[in-house]
C-alpha positions as CSV (number, residue, x, y, z in Angstrom):
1,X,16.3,74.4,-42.6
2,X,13.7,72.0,-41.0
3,X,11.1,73.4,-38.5
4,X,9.5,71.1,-36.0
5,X,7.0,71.3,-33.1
6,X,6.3,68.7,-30.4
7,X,4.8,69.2,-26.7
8,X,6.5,67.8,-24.0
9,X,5.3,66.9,-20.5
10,X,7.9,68.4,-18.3
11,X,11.0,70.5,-18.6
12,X,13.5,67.9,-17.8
13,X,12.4,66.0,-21.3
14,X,13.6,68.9,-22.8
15,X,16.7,68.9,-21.4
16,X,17.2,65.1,-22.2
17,X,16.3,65.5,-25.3
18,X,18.5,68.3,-25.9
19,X,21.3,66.4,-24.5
20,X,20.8,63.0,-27.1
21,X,21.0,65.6,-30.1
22,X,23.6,67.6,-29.4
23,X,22.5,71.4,-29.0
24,X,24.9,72.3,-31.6
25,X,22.6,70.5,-34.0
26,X,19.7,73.3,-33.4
27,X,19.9,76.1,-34.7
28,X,17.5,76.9,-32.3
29,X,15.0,75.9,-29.9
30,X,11.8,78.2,-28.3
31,X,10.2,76.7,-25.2
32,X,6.9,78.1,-24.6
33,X,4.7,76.6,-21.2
34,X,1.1,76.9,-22.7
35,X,-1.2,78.3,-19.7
36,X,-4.0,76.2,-18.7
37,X,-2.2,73.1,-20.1
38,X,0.2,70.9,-18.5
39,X,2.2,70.7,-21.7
40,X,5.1,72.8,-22.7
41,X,5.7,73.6,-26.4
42,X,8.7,73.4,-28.0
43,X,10.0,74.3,-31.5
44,X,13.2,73.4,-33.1
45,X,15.3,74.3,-36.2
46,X,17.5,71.8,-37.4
47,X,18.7,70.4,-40.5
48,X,18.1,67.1,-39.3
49,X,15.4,65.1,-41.0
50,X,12.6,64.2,-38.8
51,X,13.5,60.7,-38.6
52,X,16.5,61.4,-36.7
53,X,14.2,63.9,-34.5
54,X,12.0,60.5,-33.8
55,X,15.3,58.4,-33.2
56,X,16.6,61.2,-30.2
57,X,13.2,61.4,-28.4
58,X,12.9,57.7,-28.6
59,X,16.2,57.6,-26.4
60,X,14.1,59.5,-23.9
61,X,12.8,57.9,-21.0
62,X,9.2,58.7,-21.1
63,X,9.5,60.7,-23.9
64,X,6.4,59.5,-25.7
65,X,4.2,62.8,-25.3
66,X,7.2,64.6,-27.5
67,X,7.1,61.9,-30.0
68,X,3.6,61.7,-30.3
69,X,3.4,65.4,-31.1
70,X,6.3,65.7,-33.3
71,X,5.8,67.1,-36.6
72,X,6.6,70.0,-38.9
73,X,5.5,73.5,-37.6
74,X,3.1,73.9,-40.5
75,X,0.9,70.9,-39.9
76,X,1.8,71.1,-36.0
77,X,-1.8,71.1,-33.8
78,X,-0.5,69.5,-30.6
79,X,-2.8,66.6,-30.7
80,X,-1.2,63.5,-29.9
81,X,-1.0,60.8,-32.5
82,X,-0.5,57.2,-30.9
């Protein structure tokens, strides 16, 4: 099982990208808003790679906070890569 972490800017990113994996391909997904940060945390447990992680948030409009976060949980800091 893959773990991966990425921050997100607003709730509905979420759901989009929820909606261009398919929730039946997590085996689950913790959504934590991080106080004094305008940033929501997400974790997900998949047995996707994370190049099909990329390719899903790519599909999301405006999506590029998640995919400049996105990495596994162990080397996760939320800083954004660009």
């Amino acid at each position: 099982m893959n773990i991966f972490k990425f921050k997100a800017e607003v709730e509905p990113d979420i759901v989009r990208f929820r909606e261009q994996i398919g929730i039946k391909n997590l085996s689950k997904i913790t959504v934590v808003l991080i106080p004094l940060d305008s940033y929501i945390e997400v974790t997900i447990e998949t047995e996707f790679p994370i190049d099909t992680i990329k390719k899903a948030i790519q599909k999301v409009e405006d999506g590029h906070v998640m995919l400049e976060t996105l990495t596994t949980e162990d080397a996760y800091t939320g800083i954004r890569v660009r």
